[in-house]
C-alpha positions in Angstrom: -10.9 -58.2 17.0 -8.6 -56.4 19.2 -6.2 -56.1 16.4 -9.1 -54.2 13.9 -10.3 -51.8 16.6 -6.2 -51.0 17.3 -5.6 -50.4 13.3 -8.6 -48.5 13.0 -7.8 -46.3 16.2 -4.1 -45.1 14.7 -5.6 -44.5 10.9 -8.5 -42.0 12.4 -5.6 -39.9 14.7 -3.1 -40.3 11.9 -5.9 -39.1 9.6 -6.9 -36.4 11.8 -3.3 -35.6 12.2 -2.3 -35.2 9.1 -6.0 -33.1 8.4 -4.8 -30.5 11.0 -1.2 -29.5 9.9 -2.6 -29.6 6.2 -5.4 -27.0 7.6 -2.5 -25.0 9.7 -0.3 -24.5 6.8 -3.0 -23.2 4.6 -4.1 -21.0 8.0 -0.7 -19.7 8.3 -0.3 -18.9 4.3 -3.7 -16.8 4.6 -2.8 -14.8 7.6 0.8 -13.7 5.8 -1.8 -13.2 3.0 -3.5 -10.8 4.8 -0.3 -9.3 6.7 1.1 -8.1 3.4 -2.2 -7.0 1.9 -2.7 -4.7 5.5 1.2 -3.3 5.0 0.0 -2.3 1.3 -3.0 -0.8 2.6 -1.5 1.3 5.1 1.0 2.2 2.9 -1.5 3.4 0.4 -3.8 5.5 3.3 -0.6 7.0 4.4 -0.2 8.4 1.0 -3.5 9.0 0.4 -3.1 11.4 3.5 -0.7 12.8 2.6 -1.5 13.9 -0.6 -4.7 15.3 0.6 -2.7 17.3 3.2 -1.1 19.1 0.0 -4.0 19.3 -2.0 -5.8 21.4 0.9 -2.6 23.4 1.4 -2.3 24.4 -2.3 -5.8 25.0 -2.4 -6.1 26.9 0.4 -7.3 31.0 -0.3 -3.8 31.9 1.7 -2.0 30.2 -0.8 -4.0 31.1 -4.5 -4.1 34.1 -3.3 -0.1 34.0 -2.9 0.1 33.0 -6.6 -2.0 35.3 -8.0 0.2 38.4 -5.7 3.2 36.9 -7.8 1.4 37.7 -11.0 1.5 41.0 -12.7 -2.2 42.4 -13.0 -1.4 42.6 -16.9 -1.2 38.3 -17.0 -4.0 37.5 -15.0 -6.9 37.1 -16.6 -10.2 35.8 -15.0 -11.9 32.7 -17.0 -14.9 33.2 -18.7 -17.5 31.2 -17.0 -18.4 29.7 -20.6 -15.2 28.0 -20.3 -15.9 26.1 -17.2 -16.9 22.4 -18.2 -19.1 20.7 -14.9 -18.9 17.3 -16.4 -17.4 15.9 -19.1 -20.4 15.0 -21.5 -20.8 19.2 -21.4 -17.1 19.1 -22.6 -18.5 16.8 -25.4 -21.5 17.6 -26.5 -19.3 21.2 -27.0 -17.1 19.7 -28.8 -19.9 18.4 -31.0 -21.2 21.8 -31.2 -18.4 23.2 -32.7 -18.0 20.3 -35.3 -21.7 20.8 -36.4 -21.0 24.8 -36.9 -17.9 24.0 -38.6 -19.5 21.7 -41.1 -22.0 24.8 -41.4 -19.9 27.3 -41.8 -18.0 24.9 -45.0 -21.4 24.5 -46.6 -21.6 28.2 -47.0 -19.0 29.1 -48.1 -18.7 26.5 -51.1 -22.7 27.6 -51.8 -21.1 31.3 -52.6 
């Protein structure tokens, strides 16, 4: 009897034993996981900063208005408000538009 409860004894702690490195290897391959996936991610807010540290400098009123200084009078030339697209399905159904009067415009002329 003594012999059983002894057997069974070592297979539950070598069972358990086993269970816990298998459980801190996986635990130690998420975290480096994670470690590289945090590294990318600063890496990518650094930029991101960046980039919209430039975008406000370039866009700033100092700085257009620095471009357009450069600029003879006689080559800048103020868009048209028709040209200004707010979204791209306006871009489109323009697009459309033109195809439609084009279409139009072929139908009268073969009429004549």
């Amino acid at each position: 009897m003594l012999k059983i409860k002894f057997l069974i004894s070592i297979l539950i702690f070598s069972s358990l034993l086993i269970a816990t490195s298998v459980i801190k290897n996986q635990t130690r391959e998420i975290e480096k996981k994670i470690y590289n996936l945090s590294n990318i991610i600063f890496a990518k807010e650094k930029d991101f900063n960046e980039s919209q540290l430039d975008f406000f400098y370039l866009t700033s009123p100092f700085m257009i208005e620095k471009k357009i200084n450069h600029l003879d009078n006689h080559n800048y030339i103020v868009m048209e408000y028709s040209k200004i697209f707010l979204s791209m399905t306006d871009f489109m159904n323009l697009d459309t538009k033109y195809a439609i009067q084009e279409i139009e415009n072929e139908k009268k002329t073969k009429k004549r």
